[in-house]
Every structure is written in structure tokens, then in C-alpha cells.
C-alpha positions as CSV (number, residue, x, y, z in Angstrom):
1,X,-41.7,49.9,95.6
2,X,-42.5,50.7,91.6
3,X,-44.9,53.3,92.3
4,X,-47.3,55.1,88.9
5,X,-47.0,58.4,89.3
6,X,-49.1,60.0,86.1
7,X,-50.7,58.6,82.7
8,X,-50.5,61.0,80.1
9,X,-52.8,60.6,78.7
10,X,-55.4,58.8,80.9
11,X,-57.2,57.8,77.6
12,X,-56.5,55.9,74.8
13,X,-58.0,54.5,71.4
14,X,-57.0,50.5,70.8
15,X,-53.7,50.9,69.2
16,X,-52.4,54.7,70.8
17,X,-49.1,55.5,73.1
18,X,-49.5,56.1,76.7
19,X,-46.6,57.5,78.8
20,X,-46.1,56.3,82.4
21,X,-44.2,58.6,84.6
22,X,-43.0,55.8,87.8
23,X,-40.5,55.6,90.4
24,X,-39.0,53.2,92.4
25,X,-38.0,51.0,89.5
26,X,-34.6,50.6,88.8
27,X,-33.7,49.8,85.0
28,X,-31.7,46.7,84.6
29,X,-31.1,44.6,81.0
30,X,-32.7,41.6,82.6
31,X,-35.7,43.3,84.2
32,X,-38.6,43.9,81.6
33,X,-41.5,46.0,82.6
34,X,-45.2,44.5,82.3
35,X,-47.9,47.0,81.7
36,X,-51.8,45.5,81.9
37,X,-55.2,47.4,81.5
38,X,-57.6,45.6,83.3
39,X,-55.4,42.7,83.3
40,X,-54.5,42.7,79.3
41,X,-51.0,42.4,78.9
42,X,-49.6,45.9,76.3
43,X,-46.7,46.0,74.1
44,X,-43.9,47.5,76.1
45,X,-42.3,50.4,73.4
46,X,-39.8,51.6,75.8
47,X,-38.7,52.3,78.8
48,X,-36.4,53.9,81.4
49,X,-36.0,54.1,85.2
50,X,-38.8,56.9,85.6
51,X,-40.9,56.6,82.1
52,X,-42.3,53.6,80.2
53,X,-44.1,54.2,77.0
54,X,-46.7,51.0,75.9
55,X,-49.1,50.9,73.4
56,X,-52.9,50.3,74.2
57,X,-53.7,46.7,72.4
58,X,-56.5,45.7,70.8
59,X,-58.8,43.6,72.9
60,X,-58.2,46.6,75.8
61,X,-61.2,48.2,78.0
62,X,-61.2,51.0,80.5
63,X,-60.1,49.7,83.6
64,X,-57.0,49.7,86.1
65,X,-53.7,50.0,84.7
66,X,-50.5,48.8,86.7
67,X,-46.9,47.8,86.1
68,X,-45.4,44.5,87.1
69,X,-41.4,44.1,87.7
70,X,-40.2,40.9,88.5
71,X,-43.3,39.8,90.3
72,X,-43.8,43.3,92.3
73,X,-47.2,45.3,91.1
74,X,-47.9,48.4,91.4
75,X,-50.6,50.8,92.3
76,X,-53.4,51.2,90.2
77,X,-54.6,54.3,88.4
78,X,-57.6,54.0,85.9
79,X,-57.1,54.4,82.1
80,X,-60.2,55.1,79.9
81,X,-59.9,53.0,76.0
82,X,-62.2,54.0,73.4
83,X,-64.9,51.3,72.3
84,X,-65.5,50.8,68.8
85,X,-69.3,52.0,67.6
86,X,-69.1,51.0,64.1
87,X,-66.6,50.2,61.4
88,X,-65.6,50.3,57.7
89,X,-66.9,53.8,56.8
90,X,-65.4,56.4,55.7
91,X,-65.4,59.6,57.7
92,X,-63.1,62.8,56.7
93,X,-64.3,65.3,59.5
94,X,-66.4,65.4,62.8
95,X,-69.6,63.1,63.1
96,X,-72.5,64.9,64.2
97,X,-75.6,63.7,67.0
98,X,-79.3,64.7,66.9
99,X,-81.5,65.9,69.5
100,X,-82.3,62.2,69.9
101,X,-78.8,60.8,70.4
102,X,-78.4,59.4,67.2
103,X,-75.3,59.5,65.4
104,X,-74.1,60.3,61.7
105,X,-71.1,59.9,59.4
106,X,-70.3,59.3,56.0
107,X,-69.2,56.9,53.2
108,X,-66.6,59.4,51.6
109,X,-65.2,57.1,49.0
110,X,-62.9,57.9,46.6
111,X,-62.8,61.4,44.3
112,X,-65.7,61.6,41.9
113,X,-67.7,58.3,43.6
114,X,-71.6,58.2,44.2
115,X,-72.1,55.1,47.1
116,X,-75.8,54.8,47.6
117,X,-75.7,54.9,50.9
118,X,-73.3,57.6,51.6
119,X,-74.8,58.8,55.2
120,X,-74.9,56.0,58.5
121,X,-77.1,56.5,61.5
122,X,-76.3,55.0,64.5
123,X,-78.9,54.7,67.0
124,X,-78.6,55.3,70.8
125,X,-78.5,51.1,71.6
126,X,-75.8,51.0,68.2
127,X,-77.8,50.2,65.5
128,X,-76.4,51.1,62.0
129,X,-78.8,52.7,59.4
130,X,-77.7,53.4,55.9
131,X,-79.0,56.4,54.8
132,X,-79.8,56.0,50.8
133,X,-78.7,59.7,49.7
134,X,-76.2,58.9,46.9
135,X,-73.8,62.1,47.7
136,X,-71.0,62.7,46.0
137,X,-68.0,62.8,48.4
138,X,-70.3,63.9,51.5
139,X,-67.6,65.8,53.7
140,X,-69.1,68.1,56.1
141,X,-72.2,67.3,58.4
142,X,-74.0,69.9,60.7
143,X,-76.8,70.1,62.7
144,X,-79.2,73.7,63.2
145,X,-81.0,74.2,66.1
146,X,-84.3,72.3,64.9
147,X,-81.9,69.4,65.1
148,X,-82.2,69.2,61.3
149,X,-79.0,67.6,59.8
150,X,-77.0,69.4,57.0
151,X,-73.9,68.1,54.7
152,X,-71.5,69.7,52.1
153,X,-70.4,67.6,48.8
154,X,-67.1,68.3,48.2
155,X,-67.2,67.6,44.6
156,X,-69.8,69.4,43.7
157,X,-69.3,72.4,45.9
158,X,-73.4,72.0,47.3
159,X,-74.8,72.2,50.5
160,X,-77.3,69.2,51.4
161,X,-80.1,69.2,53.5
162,X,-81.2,65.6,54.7
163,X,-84.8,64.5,56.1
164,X,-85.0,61.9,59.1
165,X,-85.6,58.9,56.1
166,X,-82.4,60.4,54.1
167,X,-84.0,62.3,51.4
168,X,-81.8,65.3,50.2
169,X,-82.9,68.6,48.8
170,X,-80.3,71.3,47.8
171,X,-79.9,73.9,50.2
172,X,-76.9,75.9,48.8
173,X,-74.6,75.9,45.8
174,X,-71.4,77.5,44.6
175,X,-69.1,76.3,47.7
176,X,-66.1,75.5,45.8
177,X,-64.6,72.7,47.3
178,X,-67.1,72.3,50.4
179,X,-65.9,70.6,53.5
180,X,-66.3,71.7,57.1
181,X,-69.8,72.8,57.8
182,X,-71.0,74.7,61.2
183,X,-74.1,76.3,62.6
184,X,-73.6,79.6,64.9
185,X,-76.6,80.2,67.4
186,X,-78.2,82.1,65.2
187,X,-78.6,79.4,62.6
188,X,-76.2,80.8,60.1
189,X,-74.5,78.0,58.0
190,X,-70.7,78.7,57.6
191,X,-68.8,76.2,55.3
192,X,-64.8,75.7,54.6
193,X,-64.2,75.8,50.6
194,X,-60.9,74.3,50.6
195,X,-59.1,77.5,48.2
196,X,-59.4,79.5,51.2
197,X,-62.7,81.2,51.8
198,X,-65.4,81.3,54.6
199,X,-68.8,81.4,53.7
200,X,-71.6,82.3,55.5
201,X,-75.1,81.5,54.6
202,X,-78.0,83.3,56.4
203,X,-81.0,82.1,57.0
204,X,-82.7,83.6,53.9
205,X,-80.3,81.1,51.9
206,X,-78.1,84.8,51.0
207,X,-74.3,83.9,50.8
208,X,-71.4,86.1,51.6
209,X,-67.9,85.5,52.1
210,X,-67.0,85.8,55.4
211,X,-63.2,85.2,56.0
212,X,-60.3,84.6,54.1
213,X,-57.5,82.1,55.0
214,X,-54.6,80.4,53.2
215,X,-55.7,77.4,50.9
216,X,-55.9,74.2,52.6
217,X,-54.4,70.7,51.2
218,X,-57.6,68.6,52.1
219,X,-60.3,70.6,54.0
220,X,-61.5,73.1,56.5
221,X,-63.1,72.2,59.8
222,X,-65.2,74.6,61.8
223,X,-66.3,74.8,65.2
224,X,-68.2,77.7,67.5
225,X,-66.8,78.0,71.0
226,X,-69.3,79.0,73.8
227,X,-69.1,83.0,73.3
228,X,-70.0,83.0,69.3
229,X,-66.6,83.1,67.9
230,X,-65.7,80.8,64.9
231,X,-62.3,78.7,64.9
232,X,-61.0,77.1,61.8
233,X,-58.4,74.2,61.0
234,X,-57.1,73.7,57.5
235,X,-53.8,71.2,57.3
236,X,-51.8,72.2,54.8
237,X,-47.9,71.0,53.4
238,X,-46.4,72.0,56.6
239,X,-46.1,70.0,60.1
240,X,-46.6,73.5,62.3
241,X,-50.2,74.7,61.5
242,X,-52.7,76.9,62.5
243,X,-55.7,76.8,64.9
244,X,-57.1,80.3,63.5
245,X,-60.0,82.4,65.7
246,X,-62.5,84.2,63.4
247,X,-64.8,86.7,65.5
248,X,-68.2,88.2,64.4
249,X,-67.3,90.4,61.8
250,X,-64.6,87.9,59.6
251,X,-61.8,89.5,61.4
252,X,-59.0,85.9,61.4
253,X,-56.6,86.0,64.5
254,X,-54.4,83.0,65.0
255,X,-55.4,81.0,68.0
256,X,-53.1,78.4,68.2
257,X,-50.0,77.3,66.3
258,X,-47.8,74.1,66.4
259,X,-50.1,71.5,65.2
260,X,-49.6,68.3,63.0
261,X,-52.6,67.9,60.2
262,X,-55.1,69.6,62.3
263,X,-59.0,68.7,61.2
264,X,-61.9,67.8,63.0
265,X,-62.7,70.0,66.6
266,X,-65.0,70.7,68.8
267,X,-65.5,72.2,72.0
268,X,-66.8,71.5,75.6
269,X,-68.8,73.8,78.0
270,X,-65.7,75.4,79.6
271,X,-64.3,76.4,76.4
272,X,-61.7,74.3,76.0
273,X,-61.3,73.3,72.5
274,X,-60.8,69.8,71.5
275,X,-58.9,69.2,67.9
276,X,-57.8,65.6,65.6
277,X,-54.0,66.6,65.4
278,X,-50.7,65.7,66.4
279,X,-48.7,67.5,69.0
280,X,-45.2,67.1,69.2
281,X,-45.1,64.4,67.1
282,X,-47.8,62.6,68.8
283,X,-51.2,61.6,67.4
284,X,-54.2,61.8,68.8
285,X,-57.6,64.6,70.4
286,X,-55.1,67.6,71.6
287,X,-57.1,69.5,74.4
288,X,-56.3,73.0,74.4
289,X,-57.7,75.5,76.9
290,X,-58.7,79.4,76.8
291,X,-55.1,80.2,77.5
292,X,-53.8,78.4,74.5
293,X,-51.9,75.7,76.8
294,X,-52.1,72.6,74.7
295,X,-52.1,68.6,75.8
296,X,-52.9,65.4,74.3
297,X,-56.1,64.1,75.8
298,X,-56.9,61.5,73.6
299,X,-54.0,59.1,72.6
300,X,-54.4,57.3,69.3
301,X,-53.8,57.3,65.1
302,X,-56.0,58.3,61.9
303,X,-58.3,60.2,64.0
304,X,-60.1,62.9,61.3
305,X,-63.0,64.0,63.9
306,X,-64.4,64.8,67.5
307,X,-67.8,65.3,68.8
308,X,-69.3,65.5,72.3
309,X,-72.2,63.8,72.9
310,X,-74.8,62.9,75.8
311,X,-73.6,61.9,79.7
312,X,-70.1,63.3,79.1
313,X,-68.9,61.4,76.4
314,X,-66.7,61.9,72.8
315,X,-67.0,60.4,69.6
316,X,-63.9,60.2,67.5
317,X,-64.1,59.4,63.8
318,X,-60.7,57.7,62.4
319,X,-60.3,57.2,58.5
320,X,-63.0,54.0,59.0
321,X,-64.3,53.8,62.1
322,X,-65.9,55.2,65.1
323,X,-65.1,55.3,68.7
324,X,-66.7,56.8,71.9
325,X,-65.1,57.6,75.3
326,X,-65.4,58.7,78.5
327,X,-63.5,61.6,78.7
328,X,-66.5,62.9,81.8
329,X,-66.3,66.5,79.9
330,X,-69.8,68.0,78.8
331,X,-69.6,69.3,75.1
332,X,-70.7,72.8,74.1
333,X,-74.3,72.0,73.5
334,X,-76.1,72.2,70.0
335,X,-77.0,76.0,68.4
């Protein structure tokens, strides 16, 4: 009897790699494995007497997944596929929610472009609201604990803060090349200037640097885990980068190290820390824990950002789109 042993992972965006650890099914050239999600047929990659890889398709939802050989099913284990919230934007790091559930990202657009609406909000029942800010290159997006929403221009190096109707008003200047944005609980701003340097921006608008790293190739990405500590992702030319740890007083420590293009991250209440990478050559949200033991928990490709939102569920930001999914893990709340 074909029997599913594991799904790794147990979630997927339209379009990821799942792997199916099975037994009881004996290869042969004229026996062709069927793999359904709630009854939608995948694309069978490969497969071998006690693994089958298949790729999520496109008109997938969460549901049961099983295997079919030659008429005999297996059993059924659930698989959770991300749902598209709103596409043909263009994200480059995490999207960020407000107190109120609603959602924001950016129109990037190319190097040097002002798009007059270069912020969307997405409402709690999915409505999409262009926000008229005309940013250049918006990058990074941030929220303080008044649930007031912050973002960084990458061209001009400025720090941006943003009323609820999508006014602007300059809140910092002088980033360099300003990308990943994050509050600690103390509502100090802390941005990623792509040459290498940490800022740190009090609450009396004073900036100082506070850490140092090696440059980046496209942008840093910041995140506070539950105790206060500051971690940091900056791809760079190589395929084996850094997750670096940056406690209270600048001190940088690496975390984690064997990550593809590491950007967006975030973390959930347990201190796990959630990052848009690739892991041994696969794609996808790698989970990894306090003890530095790393998995993928997300499958899927051009994913740039992660954020946790409300009733245990993630938003991912790929190069155009957003997704949410169940994941049933409850993000590290706001500052």
C-alpha cells in the first residue's frame, strides 16, 4: 500500500517544489505517480521508490494532498498553498501591516523612477488603495509603535514618514543607499545603507552609526527578534551568505551562514526567525530556530519579503505580487 510519509514542506506558493517522502511504491518505467492537492492534478518532477518531488500548479488551494499509482490512492496529509492578495507591484523587501490589519508595499520601479502611486494598501476584505506619494524607489517600510508607517528612498538616501491618506514628510536624510527599515521597542529607527553601515535614529531625529557590515549587492533587511536584538541580511556576489546578529551596543556576530540571496525576515513569538532565501539550492521562507537549525517552511520562487500578520498568518512579497498563508505561527508582535 503507497503510504505518504512527510511533506517537506507542508506549504507552498503556486509554482514551488514539494518533496514527498512515501513507501510502499515500487518504481517501475511504466508506473507514473499522480500527485493532486485537493484534487488538482501537479507536474510530477521526479521521482523514485521512496521520494517524489512535484511542483505546486497554479489553480492549487490548501487542501488534501495524495498520490495515485495505477488506480491505488493513498493517504491524505494536508498541504497549505499560498493565495494571491494582489498582483503587479513591485515589492523589494518585507510588506508591513497596521494596527488595523491593513497591508502595504511598494511600486519600486526601475532606478531613478517617480510612479505616482508608489505605496498600495490593502484592506482587511482585499481592497487595493494606491497611495499618491510619488517616492523615488521606495524600498524599506516600517511601522513604530503608534502604528505610524515609515519608508526609505533608496535613491535619495531619505527616510519618509507617510500619513493614513499618503502624504509624506521627510523624517531623516543622509542614508546613503536606504533600504531595510526597522523599529526596536523603544521606537528607534534603524535603516540598511547598502555600503555597509547601520544607522540608528533616536527618537529626537539624532543619527549615529550603529554597526558596520560588509557592502551589500542590493540591500539590507532588518528585523528585531523577541529579546531586542537586531539581525541583518545583505545578499551579496556569493551563494553562502550571512544571517548576522547585532546586539544593543553595535557589537555584529554571525548568526547563521549558508544562505542563497538572503532579504526579507521576520520573526514569530517563539523566536524563530523566518528569512526570503534559498537553502541548499532551494527557494523559498527558510525557518530557522534559536539553535540555528535551518528548514524550508515555505516552498516557492522570487520571494523578496515575509511578514506575520493577524490569526497566524504570513504575507510573502515576490518581485510582483503578494501572497498570504497559513502557516498557524503567531508573529513577533509590532514595537
Amino acid at each position: 500500500m503507497i503510504k505518504i510519509l512527510d511533506l517537506l514542506p507542508a506549504a507552498a506558493l503556486p509554482g514551488g517544489e514539494i518533496f514527498i517522502r512515501c513507501s510502499g511504491f515500487e518504481l517501475q518505467s511504466f508506473l507514473r505517480p499522480e500527485v493532486q492537492i485537493q484534487q488538482v492534478s501537479s507536474h510530477v518532477i521526479s521521482a523514485s521508490s521512496d521520494l517524489i518531488v512535484a511542483q505546486v500548479p497554479r489553480e492549487a488551494s490548501s487542501g488534501d494532498l495524495c498520490i495515485t499509482v495505477n488506480g491505488e490512492e493513498s493517504n491524505h496529509i494536508p498541504c497549505e498553498i499560498a493565495k494571491l492578495v494582489i498582483d503587479k507591484i513591485h515589492p523589494v523587501a518585507n510588506p508591513a501591516l497596521d494596527l488595523a490589519g491593513n497591508l502595504y508595499s511598494t511600486m519600486s520601479g526601475r532606478k531613478g523612477e517617480k510612479l505616482p502611486n508608489s505605496i498600495i494598501r490593502v484592506s482587511r476584505t482585499g481592497t487595493a488603495q494606491p497611495l499618491t506619494t510619488e517616492l523615488i524607489n521606495p524600498t524599506g517600510l516600517a511601522l513604530n509603535s503608534k502604528g505610524e508607517i515609515f519608508v526609505s528612498s533608496r535613491h535619495e538616501g531619505n527616510i519618509y514618514k507617510l500619513s493614513p491618506q499618503g502624504e509624506k514628510s521627510l523624517y531623516a536624510k543622509g542614508m546613503g543607499v536606504a533600504t531595510g527599515i526597522a523599529f526596536d521597542q523603544h521606537d528607534n529607527l534603524y535603516v540598511g545603507d547598502r555600503s555597509g553601515t547601520i544607522f540608528k535614529i533616536d527618537k529626537n531625529r539624532e543619527i549615529f552609526v550603529f554597526a558596520t557590515l560588509e557592502p551589500s549587492v542590493s540591500a539590507y533587511h532588518l528585523a528585531f527578534d523577541p529579546t531586542g536584538s537586531l539581525y541583518v541580511t545583505g545578499p551579496t556576489t556569493s551563494s553562502y551568505d550571512h544571517v548576522y546578529k547585532v546586539s544593543s551596543n553595535g557589537s555584529v556576530n554571525i548568526f547563521f551562514t549558508g544562505l542563497g540571496r538572503p532579504q526579507g525576515l521576520a520573526f514569530d513569538v517563539e523566536g524563530n526567525l523566518y528569512v526570503a532565501a534559498s537553502l541548499a539550492g532551494r527557494r523559498g521562507i527558510v525557518r530557522i530556530n534559536p539553535k540555528g537549525e535551518a528548514t524550508i517552511a515555505v516552498s516557492g520562487s522570487s520571494l523578496v519579503g515575509v511578514a506575520f500578520g493577524y490569526g497566524q498568518d504570513m504575507y510573502l512579497t515576490s518581485i510582483d505580487s503578494i501572497y498570504q498563508i497559513h502557516l498557524g505561527v503567531t508573529g513577533k508582535p509590532l514595537p
